[in-house]
N, CA, C and O atoms as CSV, one atom per row, in Angstrom:
chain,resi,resn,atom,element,x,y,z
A,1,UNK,N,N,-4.193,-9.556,12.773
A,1,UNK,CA,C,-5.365,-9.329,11.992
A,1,UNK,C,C,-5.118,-9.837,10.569
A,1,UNK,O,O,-4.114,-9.314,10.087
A,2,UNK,N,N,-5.898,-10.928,9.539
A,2,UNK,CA,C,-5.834,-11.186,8.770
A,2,UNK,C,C,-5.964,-10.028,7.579
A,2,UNK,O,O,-6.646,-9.012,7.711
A,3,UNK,N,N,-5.331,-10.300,6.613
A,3,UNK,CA,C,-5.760,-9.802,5.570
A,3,UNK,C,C,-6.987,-9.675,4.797
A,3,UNK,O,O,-7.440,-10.666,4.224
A,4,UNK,N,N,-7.492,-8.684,4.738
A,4,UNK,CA,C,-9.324,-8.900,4.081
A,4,UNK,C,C,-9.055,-8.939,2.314
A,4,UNK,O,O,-9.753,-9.572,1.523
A,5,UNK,N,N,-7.776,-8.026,1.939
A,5,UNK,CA,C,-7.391,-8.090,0.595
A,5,UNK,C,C,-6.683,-8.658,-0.129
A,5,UNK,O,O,-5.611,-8.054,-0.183
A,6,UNK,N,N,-6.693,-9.620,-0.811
A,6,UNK,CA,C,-5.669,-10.349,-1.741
A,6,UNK,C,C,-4.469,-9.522,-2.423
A,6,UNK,O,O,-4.736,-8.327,-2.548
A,7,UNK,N,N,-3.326,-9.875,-2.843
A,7,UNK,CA,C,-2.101,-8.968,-3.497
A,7,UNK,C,C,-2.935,-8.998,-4.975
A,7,UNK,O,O,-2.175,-8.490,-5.800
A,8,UNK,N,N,-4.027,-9.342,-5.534
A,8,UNK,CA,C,-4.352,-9.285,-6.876
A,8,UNK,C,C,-5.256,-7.949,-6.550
A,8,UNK,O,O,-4.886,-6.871,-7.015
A,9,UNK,N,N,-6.146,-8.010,-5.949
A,9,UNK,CA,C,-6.857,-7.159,-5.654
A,9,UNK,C,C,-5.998,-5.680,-5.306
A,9,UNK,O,O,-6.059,-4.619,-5.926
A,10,UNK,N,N,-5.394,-5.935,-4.399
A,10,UNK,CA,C,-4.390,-4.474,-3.905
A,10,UNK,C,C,-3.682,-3.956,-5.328
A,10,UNK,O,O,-3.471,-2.776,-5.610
A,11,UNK,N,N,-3.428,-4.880,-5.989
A,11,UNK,CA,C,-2.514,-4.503,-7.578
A,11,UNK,C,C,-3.516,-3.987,-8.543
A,11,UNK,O,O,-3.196,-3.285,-9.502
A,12,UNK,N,N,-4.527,-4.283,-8.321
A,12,UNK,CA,C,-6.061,-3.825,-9.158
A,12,UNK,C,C,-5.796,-2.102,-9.036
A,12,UNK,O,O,-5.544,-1.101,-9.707
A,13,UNK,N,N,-6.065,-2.601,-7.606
A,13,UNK,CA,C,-6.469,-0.723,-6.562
A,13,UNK,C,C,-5.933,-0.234,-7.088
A,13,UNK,O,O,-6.386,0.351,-8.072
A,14,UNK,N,N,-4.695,-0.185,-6.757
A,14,UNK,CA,C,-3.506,0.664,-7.273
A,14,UNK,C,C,-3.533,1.108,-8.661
A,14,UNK,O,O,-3.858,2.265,-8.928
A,15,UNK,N,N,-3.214,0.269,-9.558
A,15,UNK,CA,C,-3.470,0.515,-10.977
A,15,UNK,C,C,-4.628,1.172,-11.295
A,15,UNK,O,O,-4.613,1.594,-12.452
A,16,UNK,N,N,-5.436,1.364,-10.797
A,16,UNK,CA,C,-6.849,2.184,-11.140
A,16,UNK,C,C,-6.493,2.977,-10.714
A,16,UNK,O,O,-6.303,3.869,-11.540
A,17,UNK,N,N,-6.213,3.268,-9.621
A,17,UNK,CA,C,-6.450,4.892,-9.445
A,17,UNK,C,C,-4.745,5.979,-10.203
A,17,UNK,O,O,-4.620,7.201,-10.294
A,18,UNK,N,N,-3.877,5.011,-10.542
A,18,UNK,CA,C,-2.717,5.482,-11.581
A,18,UNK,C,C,-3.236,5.724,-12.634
A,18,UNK,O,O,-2.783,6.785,-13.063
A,19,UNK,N,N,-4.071,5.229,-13.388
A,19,UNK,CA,C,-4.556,5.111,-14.547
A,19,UNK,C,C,-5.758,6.628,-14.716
A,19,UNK,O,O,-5.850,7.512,-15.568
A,20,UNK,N,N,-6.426,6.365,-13.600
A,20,UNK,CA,C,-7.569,7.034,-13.886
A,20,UNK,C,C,-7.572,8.787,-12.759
A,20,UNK,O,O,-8.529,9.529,-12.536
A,21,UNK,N,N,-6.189,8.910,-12.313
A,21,UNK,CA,C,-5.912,10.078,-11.622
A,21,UNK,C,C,-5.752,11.341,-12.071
A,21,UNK,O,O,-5.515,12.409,-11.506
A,22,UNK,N,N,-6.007,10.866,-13.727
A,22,UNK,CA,C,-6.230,12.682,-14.157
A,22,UNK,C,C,-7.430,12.724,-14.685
A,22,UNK,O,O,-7.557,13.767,-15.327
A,23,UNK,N,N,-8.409,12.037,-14.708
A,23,UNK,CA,C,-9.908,11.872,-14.271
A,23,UNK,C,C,-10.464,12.775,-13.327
A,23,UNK,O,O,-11.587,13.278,-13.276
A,24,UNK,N,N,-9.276,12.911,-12.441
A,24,UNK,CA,C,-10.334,13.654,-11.240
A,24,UNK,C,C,-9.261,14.668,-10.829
A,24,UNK,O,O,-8.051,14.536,-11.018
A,25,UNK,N,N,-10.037,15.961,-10.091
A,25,UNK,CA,C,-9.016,17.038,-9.467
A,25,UNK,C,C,-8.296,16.619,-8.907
A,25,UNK,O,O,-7.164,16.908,-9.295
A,26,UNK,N,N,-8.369,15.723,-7.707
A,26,UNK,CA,C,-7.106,15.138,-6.799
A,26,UNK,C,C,-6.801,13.949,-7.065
A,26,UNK,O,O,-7.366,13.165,-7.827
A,27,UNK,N,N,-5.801,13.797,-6.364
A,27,UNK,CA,C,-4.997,12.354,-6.553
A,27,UNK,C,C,-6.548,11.305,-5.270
A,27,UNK,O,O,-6.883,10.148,-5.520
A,28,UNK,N,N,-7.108,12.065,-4.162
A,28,UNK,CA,C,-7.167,11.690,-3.071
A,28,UNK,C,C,-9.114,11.445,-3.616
A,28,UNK,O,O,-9.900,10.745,-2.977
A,29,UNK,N,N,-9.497,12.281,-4.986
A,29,UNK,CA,C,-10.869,12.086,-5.318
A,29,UNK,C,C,-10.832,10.920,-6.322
A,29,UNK,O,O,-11.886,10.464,-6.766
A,30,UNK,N,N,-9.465,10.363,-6.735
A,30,UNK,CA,C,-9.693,9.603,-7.643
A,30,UNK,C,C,-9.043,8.129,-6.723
A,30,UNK,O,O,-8.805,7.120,-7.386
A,31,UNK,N,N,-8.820,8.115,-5.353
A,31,UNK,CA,C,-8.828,6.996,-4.270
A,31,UNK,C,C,-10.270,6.535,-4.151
A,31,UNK,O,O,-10.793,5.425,-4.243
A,32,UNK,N,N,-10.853,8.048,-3.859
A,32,UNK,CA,C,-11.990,7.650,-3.284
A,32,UNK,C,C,-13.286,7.384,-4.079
A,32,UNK,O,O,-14.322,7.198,-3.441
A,33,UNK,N,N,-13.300,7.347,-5.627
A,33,UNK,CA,C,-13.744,7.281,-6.500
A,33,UNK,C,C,-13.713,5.618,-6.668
A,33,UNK,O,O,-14.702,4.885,-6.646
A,34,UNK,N,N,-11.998,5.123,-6.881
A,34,UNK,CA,C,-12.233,3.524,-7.022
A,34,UNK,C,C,-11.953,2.743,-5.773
A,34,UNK,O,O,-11.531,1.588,-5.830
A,35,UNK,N,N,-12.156,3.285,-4.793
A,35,UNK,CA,C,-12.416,2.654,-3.305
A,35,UNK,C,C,-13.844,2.576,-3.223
A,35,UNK,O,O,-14.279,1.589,-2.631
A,36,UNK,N,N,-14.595,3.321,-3.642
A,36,UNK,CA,C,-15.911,3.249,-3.474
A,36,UNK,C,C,-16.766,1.692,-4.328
A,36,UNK,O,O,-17.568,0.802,-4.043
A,37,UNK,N,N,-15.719,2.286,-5.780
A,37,UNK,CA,C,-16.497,0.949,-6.512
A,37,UNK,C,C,-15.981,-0.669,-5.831
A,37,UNK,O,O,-16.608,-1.729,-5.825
A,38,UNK,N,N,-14.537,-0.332,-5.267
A,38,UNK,CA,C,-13.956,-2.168,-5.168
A,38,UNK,C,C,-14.684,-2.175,-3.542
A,38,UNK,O,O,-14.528,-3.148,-2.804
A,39,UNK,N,N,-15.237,-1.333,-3.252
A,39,UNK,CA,C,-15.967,-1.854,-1.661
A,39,UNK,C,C,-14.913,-1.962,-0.942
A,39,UNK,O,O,-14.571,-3.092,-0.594
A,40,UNK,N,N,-14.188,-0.883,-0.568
A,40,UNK,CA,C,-13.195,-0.578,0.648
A,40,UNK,C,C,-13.262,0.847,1.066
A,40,UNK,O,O,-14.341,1.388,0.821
A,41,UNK,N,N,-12.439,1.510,1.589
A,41,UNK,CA,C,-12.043,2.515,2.651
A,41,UNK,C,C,-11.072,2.969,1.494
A,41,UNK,O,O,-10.282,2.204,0.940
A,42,UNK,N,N,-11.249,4.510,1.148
A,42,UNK,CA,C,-10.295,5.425,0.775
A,42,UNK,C,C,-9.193,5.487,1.843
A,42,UNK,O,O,-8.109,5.838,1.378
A,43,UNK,N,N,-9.202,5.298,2.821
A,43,UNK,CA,C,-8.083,5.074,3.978
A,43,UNK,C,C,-6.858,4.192,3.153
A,43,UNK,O,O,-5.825,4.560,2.592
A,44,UNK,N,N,-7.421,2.992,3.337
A,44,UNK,CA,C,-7.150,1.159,2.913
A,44,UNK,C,C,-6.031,2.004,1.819
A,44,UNK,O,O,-4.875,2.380,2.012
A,45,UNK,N,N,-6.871,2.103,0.684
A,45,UNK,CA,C,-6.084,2.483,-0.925
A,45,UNK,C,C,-5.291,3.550,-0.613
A,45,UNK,O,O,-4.227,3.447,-1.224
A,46,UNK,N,N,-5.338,4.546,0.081
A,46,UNK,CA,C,-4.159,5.517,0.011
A,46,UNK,C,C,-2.666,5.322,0.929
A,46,UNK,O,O,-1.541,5.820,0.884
A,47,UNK,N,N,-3.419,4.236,1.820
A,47,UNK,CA,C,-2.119,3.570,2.657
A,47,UNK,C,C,-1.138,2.432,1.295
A,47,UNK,O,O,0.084,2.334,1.188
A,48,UNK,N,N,-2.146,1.777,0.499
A,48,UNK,CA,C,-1.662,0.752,-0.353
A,48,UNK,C,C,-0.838,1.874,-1.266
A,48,UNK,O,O,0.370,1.675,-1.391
A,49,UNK,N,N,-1.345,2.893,-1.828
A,49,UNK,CA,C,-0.584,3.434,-2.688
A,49,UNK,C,C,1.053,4.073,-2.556
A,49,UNK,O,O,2.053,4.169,-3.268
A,50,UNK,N,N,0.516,4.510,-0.850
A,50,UNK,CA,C,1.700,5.335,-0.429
A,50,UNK,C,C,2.886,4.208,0.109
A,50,UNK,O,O,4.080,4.504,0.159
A,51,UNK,N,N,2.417,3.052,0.447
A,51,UNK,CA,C,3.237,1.455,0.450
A,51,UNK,C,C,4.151,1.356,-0.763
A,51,UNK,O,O,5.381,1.409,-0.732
A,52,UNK,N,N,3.259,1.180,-2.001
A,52,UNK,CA,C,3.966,1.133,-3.235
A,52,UNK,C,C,4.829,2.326,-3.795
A,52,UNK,O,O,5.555,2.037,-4.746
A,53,UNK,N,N,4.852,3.510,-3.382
A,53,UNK,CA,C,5.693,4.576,-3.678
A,53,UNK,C,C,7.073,3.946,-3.211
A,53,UNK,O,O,8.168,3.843,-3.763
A,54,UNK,N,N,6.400,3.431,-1.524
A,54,UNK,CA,C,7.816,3.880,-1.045
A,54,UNK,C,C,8.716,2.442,-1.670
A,54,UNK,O,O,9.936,2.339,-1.542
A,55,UNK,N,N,8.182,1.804,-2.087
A,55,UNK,CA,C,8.688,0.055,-2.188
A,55,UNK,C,C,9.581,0.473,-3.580
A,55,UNK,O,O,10.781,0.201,-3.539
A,56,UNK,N,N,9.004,1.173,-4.907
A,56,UNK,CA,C,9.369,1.492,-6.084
A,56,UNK,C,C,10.421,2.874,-5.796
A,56,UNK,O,O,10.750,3.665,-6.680
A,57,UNK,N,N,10.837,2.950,-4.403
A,57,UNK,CA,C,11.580,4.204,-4.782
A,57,UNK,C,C,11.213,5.428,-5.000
A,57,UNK,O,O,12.093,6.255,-5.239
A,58,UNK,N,N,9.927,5.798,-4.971
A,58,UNK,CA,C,9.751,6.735,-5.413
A,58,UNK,C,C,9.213,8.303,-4.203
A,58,UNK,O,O,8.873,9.468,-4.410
A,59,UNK,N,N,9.407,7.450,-2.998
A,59,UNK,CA,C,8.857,8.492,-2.115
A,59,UNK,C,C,9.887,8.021,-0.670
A,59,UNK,O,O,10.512,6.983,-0.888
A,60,UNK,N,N,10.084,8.525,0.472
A,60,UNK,CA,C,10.959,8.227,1.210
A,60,UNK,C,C,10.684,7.322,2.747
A,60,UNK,O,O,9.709,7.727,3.379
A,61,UNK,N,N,11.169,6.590,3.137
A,61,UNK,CA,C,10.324,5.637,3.775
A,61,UNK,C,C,11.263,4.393,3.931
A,61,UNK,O,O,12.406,4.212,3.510
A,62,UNK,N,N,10.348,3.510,4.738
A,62,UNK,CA,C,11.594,2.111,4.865
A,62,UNK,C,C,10.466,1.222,3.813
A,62,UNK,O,O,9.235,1.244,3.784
A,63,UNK,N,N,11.406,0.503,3.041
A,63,UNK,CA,C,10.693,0.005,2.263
A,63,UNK,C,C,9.428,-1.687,2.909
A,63,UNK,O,O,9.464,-1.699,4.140
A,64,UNK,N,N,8.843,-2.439,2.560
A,64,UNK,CA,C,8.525,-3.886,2.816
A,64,UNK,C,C,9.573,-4.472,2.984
A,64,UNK,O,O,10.006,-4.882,4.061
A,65,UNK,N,N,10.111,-4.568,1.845
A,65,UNK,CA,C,11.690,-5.785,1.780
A,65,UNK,C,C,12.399,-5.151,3.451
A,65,UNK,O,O,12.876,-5.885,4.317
A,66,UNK,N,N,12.311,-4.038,3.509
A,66,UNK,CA,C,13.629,-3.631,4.727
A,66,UNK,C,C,12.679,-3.957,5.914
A,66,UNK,O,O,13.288,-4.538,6.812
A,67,UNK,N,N,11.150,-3.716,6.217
A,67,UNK,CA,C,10.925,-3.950,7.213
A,67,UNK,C,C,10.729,-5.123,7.901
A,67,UNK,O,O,10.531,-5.300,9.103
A,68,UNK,N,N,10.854,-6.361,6.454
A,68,UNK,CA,C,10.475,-7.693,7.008
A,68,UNK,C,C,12.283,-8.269,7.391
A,68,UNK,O,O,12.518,-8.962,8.381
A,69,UNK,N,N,13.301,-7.851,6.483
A,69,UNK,CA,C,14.317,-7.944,7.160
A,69,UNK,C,C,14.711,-7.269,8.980
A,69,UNK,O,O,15.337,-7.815,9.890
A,70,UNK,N,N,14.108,-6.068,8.928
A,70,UNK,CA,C,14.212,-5.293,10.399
A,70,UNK,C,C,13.823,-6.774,11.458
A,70,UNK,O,O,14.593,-7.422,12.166
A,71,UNK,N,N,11.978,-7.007,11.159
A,71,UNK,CA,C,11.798,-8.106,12.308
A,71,UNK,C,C,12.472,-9.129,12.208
A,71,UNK,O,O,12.742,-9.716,13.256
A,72,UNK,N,N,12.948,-9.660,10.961
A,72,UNK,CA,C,13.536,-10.931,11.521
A,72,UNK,C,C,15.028,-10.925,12.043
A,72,UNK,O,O,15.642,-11.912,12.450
A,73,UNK,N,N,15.572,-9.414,11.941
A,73,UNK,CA,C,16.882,-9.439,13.024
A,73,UNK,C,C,16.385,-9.244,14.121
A,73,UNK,O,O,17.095,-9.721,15.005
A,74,UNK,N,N,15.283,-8.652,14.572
A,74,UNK,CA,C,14.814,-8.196,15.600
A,74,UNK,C,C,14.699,-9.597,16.467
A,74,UNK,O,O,15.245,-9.821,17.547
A,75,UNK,N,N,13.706,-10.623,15.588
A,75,UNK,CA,C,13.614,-11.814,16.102
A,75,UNK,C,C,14.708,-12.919,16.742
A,75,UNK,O,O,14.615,-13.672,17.712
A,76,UNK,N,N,15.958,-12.646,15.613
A,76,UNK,CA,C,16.698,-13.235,16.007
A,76,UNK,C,C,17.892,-13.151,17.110
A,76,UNK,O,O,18.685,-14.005,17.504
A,77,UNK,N,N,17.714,-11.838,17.437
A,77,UNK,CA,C,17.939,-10.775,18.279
A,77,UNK,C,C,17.743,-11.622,19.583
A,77,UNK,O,O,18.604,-12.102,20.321
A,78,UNK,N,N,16.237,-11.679,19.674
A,78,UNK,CA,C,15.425,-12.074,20.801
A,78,UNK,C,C,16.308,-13.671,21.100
A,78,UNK,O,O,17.207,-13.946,21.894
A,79,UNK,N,N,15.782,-14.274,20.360
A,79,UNK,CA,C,16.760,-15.654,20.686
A,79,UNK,C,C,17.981,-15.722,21.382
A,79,UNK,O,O,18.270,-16.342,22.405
A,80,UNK,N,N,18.816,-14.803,20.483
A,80,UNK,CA,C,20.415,-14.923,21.214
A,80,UNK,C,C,20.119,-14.532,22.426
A,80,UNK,O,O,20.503,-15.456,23.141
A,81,UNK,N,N,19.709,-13.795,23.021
A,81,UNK,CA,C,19.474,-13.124,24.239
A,81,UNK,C,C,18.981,-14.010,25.233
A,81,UNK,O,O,18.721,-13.590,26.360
């Protein structure tokens, strides 16, 4: 499935709702606050945010960098075999 969001756009998301999260009672009203305006899914942005936690260290998880290393041992895996 292609990407519908650009990495400029996803870096937008993110930064808005960091910025503007004591704006609102929850962390999860101020997703759905600037998900509404960039025309996406409060889903979309709270998966992007909780992505970037785990990438910066800051929450626990396998990071991007580790999972694109995982498939390509995985891949290469497949070959030798």
């Amino acid at each position: 499935m292609p990407n519908r969001y650009d990495a400029n756009t996803r870096a937008k998301a993110i930064r808005l709702v960091r910025e503007h999260r004591g704006d609102y009672p929850t962390e999860y009203a101020a997703i759905t606050a600037v998900a509404g305006r960039l025309g996406m899914t409060a889903e979309t942005l709270r998966k992007w945010i909780r992505r970037a936690e785990v990438d910066e260290g800051k929450a626990p998880g396998t990071s991007t960098a580790e999972s694109v290393q995982v498939r390509e041992l995985k891949r290469k895996n497949r070959e030798l075999e």
